[in-house]
C-alpha angles and dihedrals in degrees: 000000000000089000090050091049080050096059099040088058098045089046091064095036091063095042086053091048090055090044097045088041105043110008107047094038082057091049095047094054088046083063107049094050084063087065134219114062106198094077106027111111102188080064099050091043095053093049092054089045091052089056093048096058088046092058084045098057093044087062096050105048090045083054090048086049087057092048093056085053094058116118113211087194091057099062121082131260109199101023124069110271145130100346106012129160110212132179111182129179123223100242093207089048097024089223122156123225126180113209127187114210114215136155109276100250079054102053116114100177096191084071098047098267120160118187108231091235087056116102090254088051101055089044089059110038117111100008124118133213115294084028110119111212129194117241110199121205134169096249095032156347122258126195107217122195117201110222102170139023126189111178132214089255088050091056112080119216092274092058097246126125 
């Protein structure tokens, strides 16, 4: 997962770079040979552009930094972190739910994702299976027990079990 989040990244960062180092200087120069540019709003537009990739690209190296930082060892086996795989059943409905934990540039909710700094989250972090957690939320408070686990050093590097 943390591989994946790596590529992804680096993948944007290098399509930023092309476009900061050969599109927008091209667009730039398209601009000034139109003259006057005080007035000129593609130039404009492209410089603002060009500092936003910049700041962009600032951001994402200092994330891939992080990521590099990271300590496998560091992150539990048996209890809910970084990874995890968690299905938990709503102990009033009875009703099961499967989250995966990931970073929040990584979560993709249509698939179930929950960032670690989310309520949810919070709530489930650190927990293992047969523990009931509270899930505070502004309208209401859920129990949450936690019936399977699968880890980030259960999962294998095509995210199946």
């Amino acid at each position: 997962m943390i591989e994946e989040l790596k590529q992804k990244l680096s993948q944007e960062v290098e399509h930023l770079q092309h476009e900061l180092n050969v599109i927008l200087p091209n667009e730039i120069r398209k601009a000034v040979e139109l003259g006057d540019l005080r007035e000129n709003s593609e130039y404009k537009a492209a410089l603002e552009r060009q500092q936003f990739v910049q700041a962009r690209l600032g951001q994402l190296r200092q994330r891939l930094s992080k990521l590099s930082q990271i300590d496998m060892t560091q992150i539990p086996t048996d209890r809910v972190g970084l990874g995890s795989r968690v299905t938990v059943k709503d102990v009033k409905t009875g009703a099961s739910e499967e989250y995966h934990l990931v970073f929040g540039d990584a979560a993709e909710f249509d698939e179930g994702h929950v960032s670690m700094a989310s309520p949810i989250g919070k709530a489930l972090v650190g927990k293992g299976v047969g523990d009931v957690t509270m899930l505070r939320l502004p309208a209401m408070t859920r129990q949450l027990e936690i019936v399977e686990l699968v880890t980030i050093h259960q999962v294998e590097p095509n995210g199946k079990k």
